[in-house]
DRENVEX-456771 format. One record per residue (C-alpha): chain; x, z, y. Coordinates in nm, 4 decimals. Each point is the difference from the previous one (the first is absolute). Layout:
<nodes>
@padren=A | px=X | pz=Z | py=Y
...
</nodes>
This chain:
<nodes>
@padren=A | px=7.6904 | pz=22.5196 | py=8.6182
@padren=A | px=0.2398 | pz=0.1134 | py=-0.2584
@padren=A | px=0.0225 | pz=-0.3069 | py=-0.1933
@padren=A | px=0.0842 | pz=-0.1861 | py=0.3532
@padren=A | px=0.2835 | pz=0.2382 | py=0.0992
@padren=A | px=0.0859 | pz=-0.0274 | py=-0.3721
@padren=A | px=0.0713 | pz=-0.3680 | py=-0.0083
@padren=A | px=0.1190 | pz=-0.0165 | py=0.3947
@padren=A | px=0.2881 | pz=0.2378 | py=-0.1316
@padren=A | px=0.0341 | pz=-0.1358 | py=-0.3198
@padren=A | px=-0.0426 | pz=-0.4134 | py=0.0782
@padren=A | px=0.3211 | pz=-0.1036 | py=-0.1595
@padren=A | px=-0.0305 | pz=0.2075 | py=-0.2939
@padren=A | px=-0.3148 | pz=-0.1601 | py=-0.0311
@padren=A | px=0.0413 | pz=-0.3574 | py=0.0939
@padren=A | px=0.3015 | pz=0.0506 | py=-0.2682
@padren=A | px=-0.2476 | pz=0.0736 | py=-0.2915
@padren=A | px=-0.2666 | pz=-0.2135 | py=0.1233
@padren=A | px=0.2644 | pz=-0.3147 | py=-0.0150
@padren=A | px=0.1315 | pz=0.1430 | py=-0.3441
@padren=A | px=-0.3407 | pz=-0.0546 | py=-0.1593
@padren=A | px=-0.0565 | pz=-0.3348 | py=0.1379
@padren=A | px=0.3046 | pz=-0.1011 | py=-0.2305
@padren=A | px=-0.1051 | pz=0.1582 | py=-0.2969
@padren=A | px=-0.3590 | pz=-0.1232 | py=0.0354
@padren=A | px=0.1622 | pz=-0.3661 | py=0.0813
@padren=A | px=0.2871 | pz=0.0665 | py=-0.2809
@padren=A | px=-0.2760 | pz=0.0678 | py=-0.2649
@padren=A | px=-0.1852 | pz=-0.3099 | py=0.0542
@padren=A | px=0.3251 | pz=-0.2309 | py=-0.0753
@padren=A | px=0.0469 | pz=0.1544 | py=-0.3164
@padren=A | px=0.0477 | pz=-0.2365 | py=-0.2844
@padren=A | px=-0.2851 | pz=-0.1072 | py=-0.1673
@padren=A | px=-0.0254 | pz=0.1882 | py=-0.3538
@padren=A | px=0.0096 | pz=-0.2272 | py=-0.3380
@padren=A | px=-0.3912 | pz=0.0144 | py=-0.0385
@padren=A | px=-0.0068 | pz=-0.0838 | py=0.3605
@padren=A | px=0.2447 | pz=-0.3278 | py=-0.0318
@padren=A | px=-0.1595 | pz=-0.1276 | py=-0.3654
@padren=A | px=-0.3512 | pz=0.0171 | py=0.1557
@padren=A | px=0.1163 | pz=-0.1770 | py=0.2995
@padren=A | px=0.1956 | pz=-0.3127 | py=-0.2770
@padren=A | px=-0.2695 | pz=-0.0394 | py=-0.1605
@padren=A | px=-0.2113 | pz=-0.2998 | py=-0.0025
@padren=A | px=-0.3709 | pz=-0.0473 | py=-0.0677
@padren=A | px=-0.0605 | pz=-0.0059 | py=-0.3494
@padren=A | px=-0.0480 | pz=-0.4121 | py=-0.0940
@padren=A | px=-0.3274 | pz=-0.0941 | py=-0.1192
@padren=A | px=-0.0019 | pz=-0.0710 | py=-0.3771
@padren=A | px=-0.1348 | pz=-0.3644 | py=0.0928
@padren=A | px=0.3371 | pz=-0.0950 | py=0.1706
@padren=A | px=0.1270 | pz=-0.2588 | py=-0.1520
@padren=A | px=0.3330 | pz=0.0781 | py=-0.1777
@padren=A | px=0.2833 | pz=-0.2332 | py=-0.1749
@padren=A | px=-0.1461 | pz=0.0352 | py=-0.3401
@padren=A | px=-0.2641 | pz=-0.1813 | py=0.1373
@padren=A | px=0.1703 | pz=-0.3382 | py=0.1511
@padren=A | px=0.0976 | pz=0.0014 | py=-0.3673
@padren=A | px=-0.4052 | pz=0.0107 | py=-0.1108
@padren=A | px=-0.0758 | pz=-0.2650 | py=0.3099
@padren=A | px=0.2578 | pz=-0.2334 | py=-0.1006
@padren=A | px=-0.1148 | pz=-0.0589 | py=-0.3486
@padren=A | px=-0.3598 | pz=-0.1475 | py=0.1850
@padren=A | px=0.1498 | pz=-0.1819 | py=0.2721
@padren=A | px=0.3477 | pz=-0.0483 | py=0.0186
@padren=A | px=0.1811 | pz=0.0503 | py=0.3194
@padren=A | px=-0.2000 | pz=0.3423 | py=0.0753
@padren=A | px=0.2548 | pz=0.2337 | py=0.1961
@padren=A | px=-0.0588 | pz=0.3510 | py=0.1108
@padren=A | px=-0.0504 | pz=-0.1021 | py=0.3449
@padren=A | px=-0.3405 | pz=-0.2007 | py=-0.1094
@padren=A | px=-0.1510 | pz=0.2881 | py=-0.2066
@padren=A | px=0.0678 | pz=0.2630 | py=0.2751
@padren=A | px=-0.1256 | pz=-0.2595 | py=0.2246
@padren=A | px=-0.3284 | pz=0.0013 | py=-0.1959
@padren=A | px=-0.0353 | pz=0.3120 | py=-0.0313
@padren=A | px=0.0077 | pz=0.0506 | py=0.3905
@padren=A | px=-0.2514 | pz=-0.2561 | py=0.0102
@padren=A | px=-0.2391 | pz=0.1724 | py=-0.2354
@padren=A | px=0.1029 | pz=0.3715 | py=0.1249
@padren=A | px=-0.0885 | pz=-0.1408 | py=0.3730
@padren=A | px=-0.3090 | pz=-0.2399 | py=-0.0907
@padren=A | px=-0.1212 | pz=0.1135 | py=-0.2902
@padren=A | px=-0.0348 | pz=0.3793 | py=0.0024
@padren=A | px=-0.1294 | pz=-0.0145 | py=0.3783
@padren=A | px=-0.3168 | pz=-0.0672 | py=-0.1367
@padren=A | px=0.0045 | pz=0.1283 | py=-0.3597
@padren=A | px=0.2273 | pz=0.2781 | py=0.0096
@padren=A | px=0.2819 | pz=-0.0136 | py=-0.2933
@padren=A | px=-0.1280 | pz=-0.1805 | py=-0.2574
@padren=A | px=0.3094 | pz=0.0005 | py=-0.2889
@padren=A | px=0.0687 | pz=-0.3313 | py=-0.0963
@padren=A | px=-0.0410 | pz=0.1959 | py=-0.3810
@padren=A | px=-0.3721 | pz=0.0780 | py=0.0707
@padren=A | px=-0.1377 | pz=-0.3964 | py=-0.0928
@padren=A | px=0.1242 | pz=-0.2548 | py=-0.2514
@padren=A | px=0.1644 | pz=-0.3033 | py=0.0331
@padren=A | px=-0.3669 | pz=-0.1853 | py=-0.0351
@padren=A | px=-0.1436 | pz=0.2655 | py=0.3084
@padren=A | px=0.2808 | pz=-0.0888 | py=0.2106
@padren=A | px=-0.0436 | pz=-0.3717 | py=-0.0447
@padren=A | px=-0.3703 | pz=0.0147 | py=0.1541
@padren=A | px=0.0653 | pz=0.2918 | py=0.2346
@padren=A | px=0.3336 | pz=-0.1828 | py=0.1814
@padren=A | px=-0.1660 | pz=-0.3314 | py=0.1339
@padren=A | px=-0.2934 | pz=0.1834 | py=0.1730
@padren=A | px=0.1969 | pz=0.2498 | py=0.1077
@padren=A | px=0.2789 | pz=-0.1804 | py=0.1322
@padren=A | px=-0.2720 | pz=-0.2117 | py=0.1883
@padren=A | px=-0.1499 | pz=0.3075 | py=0.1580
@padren=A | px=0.3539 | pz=0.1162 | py=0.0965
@padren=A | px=0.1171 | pz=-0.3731 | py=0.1286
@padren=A | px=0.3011 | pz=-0.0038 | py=-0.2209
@padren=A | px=0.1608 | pz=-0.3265 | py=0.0208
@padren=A | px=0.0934 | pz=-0.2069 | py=-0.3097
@padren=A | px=0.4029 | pz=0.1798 | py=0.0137
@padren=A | px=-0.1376 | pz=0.3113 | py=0.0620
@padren=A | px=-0.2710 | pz=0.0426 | py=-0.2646
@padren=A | px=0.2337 | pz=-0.1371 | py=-0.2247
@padren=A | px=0.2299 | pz=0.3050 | py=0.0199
@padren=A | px=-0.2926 | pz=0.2197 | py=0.0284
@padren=A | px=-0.0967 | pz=-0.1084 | py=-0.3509
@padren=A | px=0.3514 | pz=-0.0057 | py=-0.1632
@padren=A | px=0.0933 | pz=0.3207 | py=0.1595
@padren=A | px=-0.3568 | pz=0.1537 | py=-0.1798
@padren=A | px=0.0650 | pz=-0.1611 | py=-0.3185
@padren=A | px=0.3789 | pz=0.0552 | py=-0.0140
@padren=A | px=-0.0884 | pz=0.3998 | py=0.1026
@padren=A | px=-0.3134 | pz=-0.0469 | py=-0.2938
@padren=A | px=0.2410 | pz=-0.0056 | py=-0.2915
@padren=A | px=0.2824 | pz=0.1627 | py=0.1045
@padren=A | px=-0.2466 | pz=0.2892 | py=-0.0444
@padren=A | px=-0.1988 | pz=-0.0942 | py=-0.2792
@padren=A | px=0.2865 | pz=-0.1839 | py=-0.1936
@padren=A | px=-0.0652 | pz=-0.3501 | py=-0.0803
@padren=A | px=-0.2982 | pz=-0.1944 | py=-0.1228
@padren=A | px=-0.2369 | pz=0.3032 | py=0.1221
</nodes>
């Protein structure tokens, strides 16, 4: 019965510091973010390490001429949708040129690549191949 009279008496007092701590708990929350808080929020996903890159066009282009970054990353899409569906990453490192000539034209059967397609597929692989193992590896 106190407490009642209390804040019947008292109601603008109390409205007063009840509105007061509204702002401050609103205030807080529109604080700018902190630097941790803004570089984790810049930051993109880390790119896969089978991307291609530039260096590689240069690595494509000396097998088929024309190749432009836009075909390997192309292929790789391709493979990173088609390929590791089924297989899970399989690094284009882990077989030799030889392997990859028998595995690509039952694969790219079983994954109904068309003729364009597998063709970028398999120069994407072999571009990715050496520029990780260096050349005639």
């Amino acid at each position: 019965m106190r407490i009642v009279s209390f804040f019947l008496k008292n109601y603008r007092t109390v409205f007063l510091l009840t509105a007061i701590t509204i702002v401050i708990v609103c205030c807080k929350s529109t604080q700018p973010a902190t630097t941790k808080q803004v570089a984790s929020q810049n930051t993109s996903p880390p790119k896969s390490p089978l991307m291609p890159t530039e260096s590689d066009v240069a690595i494509a282009g000396t097998h088929w001429q024309g190749t432009t970054i836009d075909n390997l990353n192309q292929g790789y899409s391709i493979f990173d949708d088609k390929c590791t569906d089924c297989h899970g990453v399989k690094k284009p490192q882990d077989f030799t040129v030889e392997e990859w000539n028998s595995i690509m034209p039952k694969m790219g059967r079983k994954a109904k690549l068309d003729s364009t397609q597998y063709n970028m597929v398999f120069r994407y692989i072999l571009t990715k191949r050496e520029a990780l193992l260096g050349p005639g590896r």
